[in-house]
C-alpha positions in Angstrom: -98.8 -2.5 -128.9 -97.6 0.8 -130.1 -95.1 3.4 -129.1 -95.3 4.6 -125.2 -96.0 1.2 -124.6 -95.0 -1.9 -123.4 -94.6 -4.9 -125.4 -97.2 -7.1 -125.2 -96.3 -10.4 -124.7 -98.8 -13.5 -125.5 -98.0 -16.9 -123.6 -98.9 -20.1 -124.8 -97.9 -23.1 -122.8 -98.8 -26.7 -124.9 -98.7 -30.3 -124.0 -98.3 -32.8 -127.5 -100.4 -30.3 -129.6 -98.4 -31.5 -132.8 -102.0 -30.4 -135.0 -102.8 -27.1 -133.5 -99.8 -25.1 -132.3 -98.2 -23.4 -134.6 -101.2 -22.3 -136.5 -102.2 -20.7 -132.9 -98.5 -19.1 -133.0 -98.8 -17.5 -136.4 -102.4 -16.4 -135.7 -101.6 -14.7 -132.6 -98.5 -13.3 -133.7 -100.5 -10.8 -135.4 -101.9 -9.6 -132.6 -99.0 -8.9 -130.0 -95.2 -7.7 -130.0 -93.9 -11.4 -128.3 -94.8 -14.6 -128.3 -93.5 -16.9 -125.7 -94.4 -20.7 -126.1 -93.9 -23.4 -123.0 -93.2 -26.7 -124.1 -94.3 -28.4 -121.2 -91.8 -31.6 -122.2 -94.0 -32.4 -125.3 -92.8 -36.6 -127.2 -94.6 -35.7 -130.0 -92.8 -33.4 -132.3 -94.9 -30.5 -131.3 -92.2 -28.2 -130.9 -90.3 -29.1 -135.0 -93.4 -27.4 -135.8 -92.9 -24.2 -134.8 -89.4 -24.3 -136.9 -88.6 -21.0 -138.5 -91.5 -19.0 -136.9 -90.9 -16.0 -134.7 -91.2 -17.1 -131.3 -89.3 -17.3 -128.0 -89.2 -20.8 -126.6 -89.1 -22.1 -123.2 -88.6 -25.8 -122.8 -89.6 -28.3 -119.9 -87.7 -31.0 -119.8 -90.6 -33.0 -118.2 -94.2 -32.3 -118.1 -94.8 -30.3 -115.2 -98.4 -29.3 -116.0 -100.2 -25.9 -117.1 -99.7 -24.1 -113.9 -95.9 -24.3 -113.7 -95.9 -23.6 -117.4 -98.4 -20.6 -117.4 -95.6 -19.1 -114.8 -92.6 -19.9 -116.9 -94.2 -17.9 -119.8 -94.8 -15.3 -117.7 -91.7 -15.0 -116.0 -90.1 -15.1 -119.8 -92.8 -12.1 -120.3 -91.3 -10.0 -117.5 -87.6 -10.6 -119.2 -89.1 -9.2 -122.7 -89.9 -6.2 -120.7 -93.8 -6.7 -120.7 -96.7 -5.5 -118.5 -99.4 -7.9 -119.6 -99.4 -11.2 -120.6 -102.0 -12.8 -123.2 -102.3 -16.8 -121.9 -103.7 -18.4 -125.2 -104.4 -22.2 -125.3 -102.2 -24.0 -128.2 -105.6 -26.4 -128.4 -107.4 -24.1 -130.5 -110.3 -23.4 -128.2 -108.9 -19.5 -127.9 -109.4 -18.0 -131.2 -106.4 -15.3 -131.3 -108.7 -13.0 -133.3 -110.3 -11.7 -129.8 -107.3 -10.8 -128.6 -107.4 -7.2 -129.7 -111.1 -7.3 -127.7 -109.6 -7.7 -124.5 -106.3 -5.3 -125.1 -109.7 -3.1 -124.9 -110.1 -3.8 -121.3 -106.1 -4.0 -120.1 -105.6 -1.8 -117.2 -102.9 -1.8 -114.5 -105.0 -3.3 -111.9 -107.5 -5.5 -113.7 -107.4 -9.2 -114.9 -108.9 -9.5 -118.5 -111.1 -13.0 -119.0 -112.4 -14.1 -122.0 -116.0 -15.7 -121.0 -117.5 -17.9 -123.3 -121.3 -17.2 -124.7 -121.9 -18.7 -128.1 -124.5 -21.4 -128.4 -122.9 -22.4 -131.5 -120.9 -24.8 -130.6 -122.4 -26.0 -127.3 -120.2 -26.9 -124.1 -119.7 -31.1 -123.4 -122.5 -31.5 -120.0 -119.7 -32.5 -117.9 -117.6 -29.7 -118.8 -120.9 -27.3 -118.3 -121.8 -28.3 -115.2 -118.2 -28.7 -113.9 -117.9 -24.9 -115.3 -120.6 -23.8 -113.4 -119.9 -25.5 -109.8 -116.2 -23.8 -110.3 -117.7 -20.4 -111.0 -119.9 -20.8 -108.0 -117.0 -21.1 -105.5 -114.8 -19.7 -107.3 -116.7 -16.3 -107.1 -118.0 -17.0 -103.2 -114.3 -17.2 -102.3 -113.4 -14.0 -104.3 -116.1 -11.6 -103.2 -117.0 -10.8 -107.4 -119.3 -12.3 -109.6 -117.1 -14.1 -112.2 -119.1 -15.6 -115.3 -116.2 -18.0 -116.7 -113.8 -18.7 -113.8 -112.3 -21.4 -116.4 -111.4 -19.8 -119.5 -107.9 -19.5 -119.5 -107.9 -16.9 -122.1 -107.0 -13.7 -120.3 -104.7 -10.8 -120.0 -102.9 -11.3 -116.6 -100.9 -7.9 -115.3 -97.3 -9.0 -114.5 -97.8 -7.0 -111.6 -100.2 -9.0 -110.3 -98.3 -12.4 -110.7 -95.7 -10.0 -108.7 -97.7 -9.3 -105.7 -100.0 -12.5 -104.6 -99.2 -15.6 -103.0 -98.9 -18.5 -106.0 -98.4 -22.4 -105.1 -95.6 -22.7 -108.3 -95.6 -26.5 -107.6 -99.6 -26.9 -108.7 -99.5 -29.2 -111.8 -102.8 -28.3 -112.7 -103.6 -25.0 -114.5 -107.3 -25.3 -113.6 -106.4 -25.3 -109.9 -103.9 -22.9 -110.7 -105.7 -20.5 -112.9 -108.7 -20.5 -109.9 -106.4 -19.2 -107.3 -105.0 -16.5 -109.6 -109.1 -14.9 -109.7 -109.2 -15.6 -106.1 -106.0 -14.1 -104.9 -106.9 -11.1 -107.5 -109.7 -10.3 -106.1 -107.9 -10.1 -102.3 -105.5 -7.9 -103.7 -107.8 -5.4 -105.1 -107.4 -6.2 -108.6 -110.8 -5.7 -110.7 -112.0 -8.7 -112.9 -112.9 -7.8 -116.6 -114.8 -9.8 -119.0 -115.1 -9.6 -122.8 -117.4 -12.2 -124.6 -115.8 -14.7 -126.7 -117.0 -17.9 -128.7 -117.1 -21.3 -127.7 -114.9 -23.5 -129.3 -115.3 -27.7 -128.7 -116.3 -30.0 -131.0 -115.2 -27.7 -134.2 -111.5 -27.2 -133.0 -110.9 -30.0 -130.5 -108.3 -32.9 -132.2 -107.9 -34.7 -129.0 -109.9 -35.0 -125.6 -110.1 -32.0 -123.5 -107.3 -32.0 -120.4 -110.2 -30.8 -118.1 -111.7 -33.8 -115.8 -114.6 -32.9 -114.3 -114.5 -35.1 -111.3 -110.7 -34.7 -110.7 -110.1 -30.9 -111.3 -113.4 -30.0 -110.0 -112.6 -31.8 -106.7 -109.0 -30.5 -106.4 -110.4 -26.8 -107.2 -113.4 -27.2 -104.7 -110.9 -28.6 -101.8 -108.3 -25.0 -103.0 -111.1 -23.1 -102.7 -112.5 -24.5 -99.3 -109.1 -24.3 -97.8 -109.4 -20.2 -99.0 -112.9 -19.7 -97.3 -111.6 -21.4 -94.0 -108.9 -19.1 -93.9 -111.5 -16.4 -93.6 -114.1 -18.0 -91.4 -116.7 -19.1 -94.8 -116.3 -15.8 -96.0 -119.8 -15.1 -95.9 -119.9 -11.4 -97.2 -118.0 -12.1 -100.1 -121.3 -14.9 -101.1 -123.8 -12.2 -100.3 -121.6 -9.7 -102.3 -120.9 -12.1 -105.6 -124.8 -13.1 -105.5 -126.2 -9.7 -105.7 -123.7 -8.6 -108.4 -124.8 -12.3 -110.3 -128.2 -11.0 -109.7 -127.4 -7.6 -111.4 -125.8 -9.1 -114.4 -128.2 -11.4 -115.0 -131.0 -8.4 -115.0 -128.5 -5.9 -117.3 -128.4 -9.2 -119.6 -132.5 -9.4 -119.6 -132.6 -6.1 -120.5 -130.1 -5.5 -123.1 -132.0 -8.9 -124.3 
């Protein structure tokens, strides 16, 4: 935000998030020049919430999942004149607060994650250990260690969204949001990390979307299909190792 600058543009796609969504709207507002909401063909009044508030919406007439709505924010982004894009979750798990941490880190070539560290508020097992089988792949197929390959809060370069091969059909923004760090990474995009709280039991007022078994599996056979492409890949798992190894010593020491 500022003069010689583009407007920053935060996106945030929701799903029946009637108790959450425009208190994520007004918070973030602060934050950014735009806000761009997806209502990803919501039946439960979620969007007569955000009545009177600042925002520019983009309606699917049918649910068409977070994927396809992540890219029509961003498309709307790239209409308000913006070169980054801020995807926020409308469940509350992103606390818009942070937002100004990872402006911080917004360069032209560089995706922005937020990775989640506090203990506070511990991670459901499932969703832990599903976390940490995606990051594991995830990061083999890139070539870069990447700490939270599933936290969808992140600064995204429209330029990038511009330049790498997207499926615009995947319904599922975890699938979706995987192939984004993968094709990133291909393209010689860095990956940027700022550390953010976790947010479950606290904010949650309905079950998570994520299913470990499901979007684990369809993320793991995206992925596979990647390192086949590239015969396994191996260099890229030797390189993502040694710079987990490096991170995990750094963290140690600043320990």
């Amino acid at each position: 935000m500022g003069a010689n600058t583009s407007p920053i543009t935060a996106v945030i796609p929701f799903y029946n998030e009637v108790n959450t969504v425009a208190d994520i709207v007004q918070r973030t507002a602060k934050h950014v020049d735009h806000v761009v909401v997806v209502d990803d063909g919501s039946t439960d009044g979620s969007a007569d919430t955000l009545s009177g508030l600042d925002v520019h919406i983009v309606r699917h007439p049918v649910n068409r999942g977070k994927g396809a709505s992540l890219l029509s924010g961003i498309d709307a982004a790239r209409r308000l004149g913006s070169e980054f894009v801020i995807s926020v979750d409308a469940d509350g798990q992103h606390p818009p607060e942070y937002i100004p941490e990872l402006l911080k880190k917004a360069k032209a070539e560089t995706l922005v994650i937020g990775a989640r560290k506090s203990t506070t508020d511990p991670m459901p097992t499932s969703r832990r250990w599903g976390n940490r089988t995606a990051n594991f792949f995830i990061s083999w197929a890139s070539g870069c260690w990447i700490n939270d390959t599933q936290c969808g809060f992140r600064i995204y370069p429209v330029s990038l969204i511009d330049r790498i091969p997207l499926n615009r059909n995947r319904r599922s923004g975890f699938v979706m949001e995987s192939e984004v760090l993968i094709e990133a990474c291909r393209a010689g995009y860095a990956i940027a990390s700022v550390p953010i709280p976790a947010l479950y039991a606290s904010v949650l007022q309905r079950p998570s979307h994520f299913r470990p078994g499901f979007d684990v599996t369809a993320i793991v056979i995206m992925v596979g299909i990647k390192l086949l492409s590239r015969a396994l890949y191996f260099p890229g798992l030797i390189r993502c190792q040694r710079q987990r190894l490096h991170a995990t010593q750094q963290e140690a020491i600043l320990n």
